[in-house]
N, C-alpha and C positions, 0 to 999 in steps of 0.2 A: 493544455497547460493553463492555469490559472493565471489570472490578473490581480495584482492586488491595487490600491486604491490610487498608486502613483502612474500605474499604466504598465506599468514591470512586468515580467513575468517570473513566476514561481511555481511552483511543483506542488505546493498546497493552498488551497481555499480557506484564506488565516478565516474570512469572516464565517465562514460555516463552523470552523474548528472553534471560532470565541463563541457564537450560539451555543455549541456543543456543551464550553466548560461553564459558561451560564445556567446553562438547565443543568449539569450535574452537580455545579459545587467541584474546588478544586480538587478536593480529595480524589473524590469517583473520581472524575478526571485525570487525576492521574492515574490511576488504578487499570481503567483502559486503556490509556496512553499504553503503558508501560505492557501491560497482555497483550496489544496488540504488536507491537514491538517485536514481543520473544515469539508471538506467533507466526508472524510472517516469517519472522528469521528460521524458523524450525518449519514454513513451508514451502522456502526455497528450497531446505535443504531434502526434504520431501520431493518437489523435482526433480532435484541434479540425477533423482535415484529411480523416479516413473518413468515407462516408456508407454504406458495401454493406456490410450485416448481417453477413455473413461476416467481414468485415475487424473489424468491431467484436468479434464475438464471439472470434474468436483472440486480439486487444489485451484485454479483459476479461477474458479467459480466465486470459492471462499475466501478470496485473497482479495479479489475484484470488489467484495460485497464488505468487507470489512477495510479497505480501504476507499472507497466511497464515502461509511458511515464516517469517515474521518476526515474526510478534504483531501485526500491523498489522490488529485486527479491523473497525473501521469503513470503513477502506479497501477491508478485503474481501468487504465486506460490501456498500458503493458498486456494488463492480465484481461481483459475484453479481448483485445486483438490474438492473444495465447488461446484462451479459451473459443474461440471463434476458429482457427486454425483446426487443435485438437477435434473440435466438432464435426469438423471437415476430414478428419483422419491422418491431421497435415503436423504426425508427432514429432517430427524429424525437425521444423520448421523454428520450433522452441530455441531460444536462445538464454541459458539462466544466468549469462555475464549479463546480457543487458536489464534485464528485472533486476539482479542483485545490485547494480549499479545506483538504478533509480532507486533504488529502498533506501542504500544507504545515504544515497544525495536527501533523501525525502525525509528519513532519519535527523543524516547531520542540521537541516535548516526547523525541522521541529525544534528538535532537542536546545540549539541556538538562541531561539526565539521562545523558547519556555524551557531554561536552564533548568530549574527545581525536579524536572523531570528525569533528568539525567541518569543512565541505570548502566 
């Protein structure tokens, strides 16, 4: 989990995510904000439906590495611990409430904290 400046904790790393919308300009920024969004959400649901380690660990993999680019540490932190499982053969071990949980917590305090985003 991240910390933010007050000692808090939070589910995103605001200050990587403001680097982030610095170098892109708000636009782009939102632009991936928002792809990233509907992609995760369309690669949980890609879960709920794999069971071959393989398939799991490329979905983890990708989920891991595009919430990362984002400051989304809990979430990538989920899908490390998922993909590290699956690697292990341990497909049984996946739980897609508790990923879809964090998304949406990881979601709602985005989208909170940069309203204009909101999709």
């Amino acid at each position: 989990m991240a910390v933010d400046k007050l000692g808090n904790d939070t589910v995103i790393n605001w200050t990587h995510l403001s680097e982030l919308r610095a170098d892109m300009g708000d636009e782009t920024f939102a632009e991936v904000i928002n792809l990233f969004l509907q992609e995760v959400q369309s690669g949980i649901e890609r879960l709920s439906r794999e069971r071959s380690a393989s398939d799991l660990v490329s979905e983890f993999h990708m989920l891991k590495g595009s919430a990362l680019s984002l400051g989304l540490t809990d979430l990538a932190n989920i899908c490390a611990n998922a993909e590290s499982m699956a690697n292990a053969g341990q497909v049984d071990c996946f739980q897609p409430d508790e990923l879809s949980t964090v998304f949406h917590t990881s979601r709602s305090e985005l989208l909170s904290q940069i309203p204009a985003l909101a999709v």
